[in-house]
C-alpha positions as CSV (number, residue, x, y, z in Angstrom):
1,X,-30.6,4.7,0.6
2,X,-27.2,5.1,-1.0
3,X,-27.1,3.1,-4.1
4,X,-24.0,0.4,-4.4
5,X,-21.6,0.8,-6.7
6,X,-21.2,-2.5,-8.7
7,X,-18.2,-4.7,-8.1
8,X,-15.2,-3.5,-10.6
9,X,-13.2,-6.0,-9.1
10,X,-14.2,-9.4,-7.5
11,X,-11.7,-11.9,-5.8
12,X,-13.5,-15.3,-4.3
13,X,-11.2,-17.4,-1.9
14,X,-8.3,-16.9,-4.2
15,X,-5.0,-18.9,-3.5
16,X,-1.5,-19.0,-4.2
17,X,1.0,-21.7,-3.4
18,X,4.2,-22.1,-4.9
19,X,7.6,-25.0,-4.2
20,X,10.7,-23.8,-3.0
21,X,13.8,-25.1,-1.7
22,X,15.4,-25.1,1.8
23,X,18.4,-26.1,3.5
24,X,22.6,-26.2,3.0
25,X,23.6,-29.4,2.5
26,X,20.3,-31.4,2.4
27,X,18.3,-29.2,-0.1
28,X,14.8,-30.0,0.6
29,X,11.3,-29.0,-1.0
30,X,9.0,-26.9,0.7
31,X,5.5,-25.3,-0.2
32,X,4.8,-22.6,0.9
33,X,0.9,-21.1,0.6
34,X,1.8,-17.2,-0.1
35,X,-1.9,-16.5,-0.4
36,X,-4.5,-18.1,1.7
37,X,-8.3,-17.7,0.4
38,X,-8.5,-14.2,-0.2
39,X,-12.2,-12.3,-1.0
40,X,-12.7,-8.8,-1.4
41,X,-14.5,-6.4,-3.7
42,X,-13.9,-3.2,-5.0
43,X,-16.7,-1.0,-6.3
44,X,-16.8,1.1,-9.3
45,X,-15.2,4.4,-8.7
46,X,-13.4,3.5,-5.4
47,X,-10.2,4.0,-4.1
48,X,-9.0,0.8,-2.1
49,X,-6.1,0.4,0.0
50,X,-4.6,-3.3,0.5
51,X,-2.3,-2.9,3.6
52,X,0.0,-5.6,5.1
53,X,3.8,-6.0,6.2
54,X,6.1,-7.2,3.8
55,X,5.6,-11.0,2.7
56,X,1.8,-10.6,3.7
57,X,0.6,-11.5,0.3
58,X,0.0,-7.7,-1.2
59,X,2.2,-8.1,-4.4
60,X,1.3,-11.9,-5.1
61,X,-2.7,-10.9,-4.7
62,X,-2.1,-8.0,-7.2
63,X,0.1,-9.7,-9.9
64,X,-3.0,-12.8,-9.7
65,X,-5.2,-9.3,-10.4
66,X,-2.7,-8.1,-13.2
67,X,-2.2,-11.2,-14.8
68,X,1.0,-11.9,-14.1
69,X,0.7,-14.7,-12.0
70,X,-1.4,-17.9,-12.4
71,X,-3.5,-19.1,-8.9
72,X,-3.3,-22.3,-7.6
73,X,-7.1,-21.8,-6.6
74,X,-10.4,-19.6,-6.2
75,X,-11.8,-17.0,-8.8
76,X,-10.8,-13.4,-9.9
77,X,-13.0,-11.0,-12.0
78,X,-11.9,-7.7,-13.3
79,X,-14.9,-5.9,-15.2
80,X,-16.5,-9.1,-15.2
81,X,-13.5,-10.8,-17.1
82,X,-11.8,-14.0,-15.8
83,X,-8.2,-13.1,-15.0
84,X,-6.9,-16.6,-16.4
85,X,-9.3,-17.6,-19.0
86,X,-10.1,-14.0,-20.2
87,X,-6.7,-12.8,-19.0
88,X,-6.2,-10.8,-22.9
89,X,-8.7,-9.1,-22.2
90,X,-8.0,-7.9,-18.4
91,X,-4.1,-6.8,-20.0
92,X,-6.3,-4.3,-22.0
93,X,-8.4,-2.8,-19.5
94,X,-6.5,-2.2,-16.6
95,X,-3.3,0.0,-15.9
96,X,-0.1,-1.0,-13.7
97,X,1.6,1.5,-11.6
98,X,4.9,0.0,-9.4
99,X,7.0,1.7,-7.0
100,X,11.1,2.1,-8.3
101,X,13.0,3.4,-10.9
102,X,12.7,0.9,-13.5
103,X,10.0,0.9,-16.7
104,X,11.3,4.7,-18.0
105,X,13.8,5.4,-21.2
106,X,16.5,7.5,-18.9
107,X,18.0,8.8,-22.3
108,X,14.5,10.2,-23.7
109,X,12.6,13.0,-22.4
110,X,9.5,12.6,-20.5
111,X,7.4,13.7,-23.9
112,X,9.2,10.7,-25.7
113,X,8.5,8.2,-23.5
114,X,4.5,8.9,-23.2
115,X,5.1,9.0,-27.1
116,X,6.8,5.4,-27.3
117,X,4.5,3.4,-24.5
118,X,1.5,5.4,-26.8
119,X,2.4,3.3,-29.7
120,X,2.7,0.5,-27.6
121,X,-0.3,0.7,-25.9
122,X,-2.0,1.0,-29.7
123,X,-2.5,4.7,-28.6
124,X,-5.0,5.5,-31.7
125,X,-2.7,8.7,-33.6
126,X,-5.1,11.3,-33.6
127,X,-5.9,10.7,-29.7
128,X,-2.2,10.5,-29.0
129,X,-1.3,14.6,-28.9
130,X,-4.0,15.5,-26.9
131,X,-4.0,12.6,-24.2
132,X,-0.4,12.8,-23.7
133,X,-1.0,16.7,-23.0
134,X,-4.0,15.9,-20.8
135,X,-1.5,13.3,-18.9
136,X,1.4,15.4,-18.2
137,X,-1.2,18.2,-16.7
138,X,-2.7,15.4,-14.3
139,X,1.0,14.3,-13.2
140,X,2.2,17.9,-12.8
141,X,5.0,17.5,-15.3
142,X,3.4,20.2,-17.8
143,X,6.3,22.4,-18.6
144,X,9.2,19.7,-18.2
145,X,7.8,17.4,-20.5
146,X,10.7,18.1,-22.6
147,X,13.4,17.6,-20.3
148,X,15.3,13.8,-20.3
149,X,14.1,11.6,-17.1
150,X,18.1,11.1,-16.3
151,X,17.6,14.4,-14.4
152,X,14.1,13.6,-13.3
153,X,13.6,13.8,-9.0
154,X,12.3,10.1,-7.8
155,X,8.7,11.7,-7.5
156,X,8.9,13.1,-10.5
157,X,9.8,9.7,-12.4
158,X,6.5,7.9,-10.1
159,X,4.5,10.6,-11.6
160,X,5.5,9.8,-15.0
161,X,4.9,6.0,-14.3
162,X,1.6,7.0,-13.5
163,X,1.2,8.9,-16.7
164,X,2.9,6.3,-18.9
165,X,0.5,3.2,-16.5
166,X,-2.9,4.8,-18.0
167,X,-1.8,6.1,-21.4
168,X,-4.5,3.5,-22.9
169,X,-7.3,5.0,-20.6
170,X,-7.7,2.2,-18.5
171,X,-11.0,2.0,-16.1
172,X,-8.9,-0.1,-13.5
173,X,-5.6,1.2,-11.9
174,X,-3.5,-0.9,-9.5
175,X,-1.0,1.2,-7.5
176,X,1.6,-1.4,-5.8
177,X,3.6,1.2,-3.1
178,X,3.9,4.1,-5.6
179,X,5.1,6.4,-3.0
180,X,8.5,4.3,-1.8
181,X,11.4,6.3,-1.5
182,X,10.1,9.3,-2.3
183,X,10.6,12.5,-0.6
184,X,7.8,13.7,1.5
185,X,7.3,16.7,-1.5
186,X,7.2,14.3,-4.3
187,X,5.1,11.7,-2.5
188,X,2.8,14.7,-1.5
189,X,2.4,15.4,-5.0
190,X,1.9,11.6,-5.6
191,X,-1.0,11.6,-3.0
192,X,-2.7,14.4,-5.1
193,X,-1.9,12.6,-8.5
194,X,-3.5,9.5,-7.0
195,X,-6.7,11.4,-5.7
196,X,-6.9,13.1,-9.2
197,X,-7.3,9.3,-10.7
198,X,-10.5,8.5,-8.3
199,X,-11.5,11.6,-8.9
200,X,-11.5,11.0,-12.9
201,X,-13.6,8.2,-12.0
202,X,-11.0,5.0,-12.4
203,X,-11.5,1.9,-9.9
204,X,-7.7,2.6,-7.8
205,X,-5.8,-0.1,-6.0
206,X,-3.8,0.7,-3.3
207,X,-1.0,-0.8,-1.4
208,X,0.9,1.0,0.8
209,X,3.4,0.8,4.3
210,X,2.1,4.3,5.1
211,X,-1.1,4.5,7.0
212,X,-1.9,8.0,6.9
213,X,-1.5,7.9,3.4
214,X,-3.8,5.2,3.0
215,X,-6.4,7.7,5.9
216,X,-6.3,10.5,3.5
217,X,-6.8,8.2,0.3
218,X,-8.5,5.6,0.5
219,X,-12.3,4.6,0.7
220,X,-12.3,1.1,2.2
221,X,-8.8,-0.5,3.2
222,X,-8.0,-4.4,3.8
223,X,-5.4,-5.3,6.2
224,X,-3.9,-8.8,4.4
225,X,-1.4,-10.5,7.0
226,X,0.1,-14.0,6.3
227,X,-1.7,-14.1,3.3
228,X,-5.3,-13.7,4.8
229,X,-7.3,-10.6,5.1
230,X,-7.4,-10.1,8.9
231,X,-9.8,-6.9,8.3
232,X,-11.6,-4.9,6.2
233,X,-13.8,-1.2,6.3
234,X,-13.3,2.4,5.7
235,X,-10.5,3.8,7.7
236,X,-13.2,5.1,10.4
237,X,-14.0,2.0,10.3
238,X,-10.8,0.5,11.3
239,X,-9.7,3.0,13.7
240,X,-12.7,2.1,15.7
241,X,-11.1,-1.1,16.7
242,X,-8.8,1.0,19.0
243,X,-11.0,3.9,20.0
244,X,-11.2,3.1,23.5
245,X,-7.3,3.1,23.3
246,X,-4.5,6.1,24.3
247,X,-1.7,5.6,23.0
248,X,1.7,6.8,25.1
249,X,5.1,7.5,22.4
250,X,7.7,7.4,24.4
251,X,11.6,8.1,23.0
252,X,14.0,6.3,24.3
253,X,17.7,5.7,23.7
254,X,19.7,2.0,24.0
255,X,16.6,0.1,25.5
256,X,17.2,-3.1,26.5
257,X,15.2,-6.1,25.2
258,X,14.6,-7.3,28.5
259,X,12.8,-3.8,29.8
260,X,10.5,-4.2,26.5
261,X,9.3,-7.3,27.9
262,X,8.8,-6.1,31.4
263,X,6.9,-3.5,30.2
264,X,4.8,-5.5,27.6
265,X,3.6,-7.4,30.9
266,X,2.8,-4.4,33.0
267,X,-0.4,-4.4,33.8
268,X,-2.9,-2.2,31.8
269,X,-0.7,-2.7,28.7
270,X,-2.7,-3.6,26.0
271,X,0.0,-3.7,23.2
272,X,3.8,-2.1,22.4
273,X,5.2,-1.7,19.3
274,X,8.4,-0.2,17.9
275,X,9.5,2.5,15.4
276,X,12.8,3.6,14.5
277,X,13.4,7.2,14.4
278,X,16.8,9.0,13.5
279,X,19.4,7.5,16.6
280,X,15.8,7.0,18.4
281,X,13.6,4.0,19.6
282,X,9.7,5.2,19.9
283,X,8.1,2.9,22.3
284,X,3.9,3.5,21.3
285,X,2.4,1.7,24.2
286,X,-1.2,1.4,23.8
287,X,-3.7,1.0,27.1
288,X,-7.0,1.4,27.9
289,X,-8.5,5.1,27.9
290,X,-8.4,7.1,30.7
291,X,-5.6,4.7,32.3
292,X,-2.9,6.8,33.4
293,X,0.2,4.9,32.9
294,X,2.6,7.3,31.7
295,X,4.7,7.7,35.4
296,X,4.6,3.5,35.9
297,X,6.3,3.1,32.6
298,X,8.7,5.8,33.1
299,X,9.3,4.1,36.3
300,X,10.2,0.8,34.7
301,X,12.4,2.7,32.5
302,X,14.7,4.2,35.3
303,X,18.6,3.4,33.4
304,X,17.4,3.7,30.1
305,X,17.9,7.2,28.4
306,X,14.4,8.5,28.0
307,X,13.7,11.6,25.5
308,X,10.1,13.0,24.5
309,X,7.0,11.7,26.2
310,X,3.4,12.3,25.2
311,X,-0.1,10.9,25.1
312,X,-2.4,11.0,22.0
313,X,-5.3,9.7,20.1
314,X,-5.1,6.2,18.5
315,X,-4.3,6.4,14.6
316,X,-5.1,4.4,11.5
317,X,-1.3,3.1,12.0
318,X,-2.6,2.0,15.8
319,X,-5.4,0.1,14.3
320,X,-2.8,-1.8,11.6
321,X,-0.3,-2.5,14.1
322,X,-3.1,-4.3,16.4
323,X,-4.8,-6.0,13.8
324,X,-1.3,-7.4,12.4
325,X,0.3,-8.1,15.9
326,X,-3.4,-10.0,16.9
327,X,-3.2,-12.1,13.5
328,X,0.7,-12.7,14.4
């Protein structure tokens, strides 16, 4: 029997509701419940994705993790800590790793920067020369460490966020969308950084809008929608939910609204979902498999500009986009 690894982190039915204000001329107050009784764990050693669209509750359920943010309700643990009453303690033990530009000295090289967040971090000086070297071979950036971060590539600046995120060593990394905006040969050699991190032996989490980087990554993944978890397993795991699926991409061109909603209630359409591409909309029409229903759609598509058409195997990103649309 494969032992468990013990819970790193541990979040009970945790909560988050904050006031706003609404309206033009009659301002109003409203509350609005951002996070709604979250629970998940996260073993020691594991690399955990936390997916969801925007405003699901990702970032709110991390900064509760981090500190940053007080919840209304419910219980988080980080090594055992408290993150409100022993919330000190968390700050010292964990790392924080965001997506953008911002948290870097542009002026300073990439060497000065690990140098100054070293000090910060209470970096002890005789462990501060060889960690920063140990660092920059992890990230990749051995050999430009000398250069300033002004003429640093985007991917090359998330890789020194990681670098500069665990100067202090921490056991626990949270990762919110480190790969945003990157180029797809930066965020590649994000991926690898990332990997490198579980494979050091740190508790990762994840979040992240791209599912097959959360396929190749992760360990377990939790799909959060409207500020509830909706679903939660290994990637396998998830993708099962639409294994008896095909899935049909079809490009099309100016497609009206109208035929979207003719062919979302064609029979033996289970779901249809949407992606932009260049000048191109990418109908991925899921249906039961073995259905045939490639020349019925393109039927119902006669006056609409149609480019490539194929059929495939359902994806991790399938399995999101059901779980989120079911949830909706």
């Amino acid at each position: 029997m494969t032992p468990v690894p013990r819970a790193v982190v541990e979040v009970r039915d945790l909560r988050r509701t904050y006031r706003t204000s609404t309206g033009v001329f009659r301002r109003r107050s409203v509350e609005i419940e951002a996070v709604r009784g979250v629970s998940f764990e996260i073993g020691e050693g594991e690399l955990f994705g936390l997916l969801g669209p925007n405003g699901a509750g990702k970032t709110t359920t991390i900064k509760m993790l981090i500190t940053l943010l007080i919840p209304t309700s419910g219980t988080a643990r980080v090594l055992g800590l408290d993150v409100v009453k022993d919330s000190r303690e968390v700050r010292k033990r964990i790392g924080y790793v965001f997506g953008g530009e911002r948290g870097l000295y542009e002026r300073l090289s990439a060497l000065d920067n690990l140098r100054y967040f070293a000090e910060l971090y209470a970096v002890p000086p005789r462990e501060q020369k060889p960690r920063i070297e140990a660092l920059l071979e992890l990230v990749g950036l051995k050999g430009r460490e000398k250069e300033r971060v002004e003429g640093y590539s985007r991917g090359m600046r998330q890789r020194l966020h990681i670098a500069r995120g665990i100067l202090h060593d921490p056991p626990v990394v949270f990762l919110d969308e480190p790969t945003i905006g990157v180029d797809p040969v930066g965020a590649r050699e994000l991926r690898a950084t990332i990997a490198s991190l579980a494979e050091a032996g740190k508790t990762v989490l994840l979040t992240t809008h791209y599912m097959f980087e959360a396929d190749s990554l992760c360990d377990r993944i939790a799909v959060i929608n409207k500020g509830e978890i909706v679903a939660e397993g290994t990637p396998r795991d998830l993708k099962s939910i639409v294994a008896d699926k095909t899935v049909v991409e079809i490009e099309t061109f100016g497609i009206a609204e109208e035929t979207i909603e003719k062919l979302r209630n064609a029979p033996g359409v289970a779901s249809i979902s949407i992606e932009e591409r260049d000048q191109a909309q990418v109908l991925l029409v899921q249906s039961a498999k073995g259905l045939e229903l490639t020349q019925t759609l393109l039927a119902m598509l006669e006056g609409t500009t149609v480019g490539r058409v194929a059929a495939r195997e359902p994806t991790l990103e399938d399995a999101y986009v059901a779980l989120v649309d079911t949830a909706a």
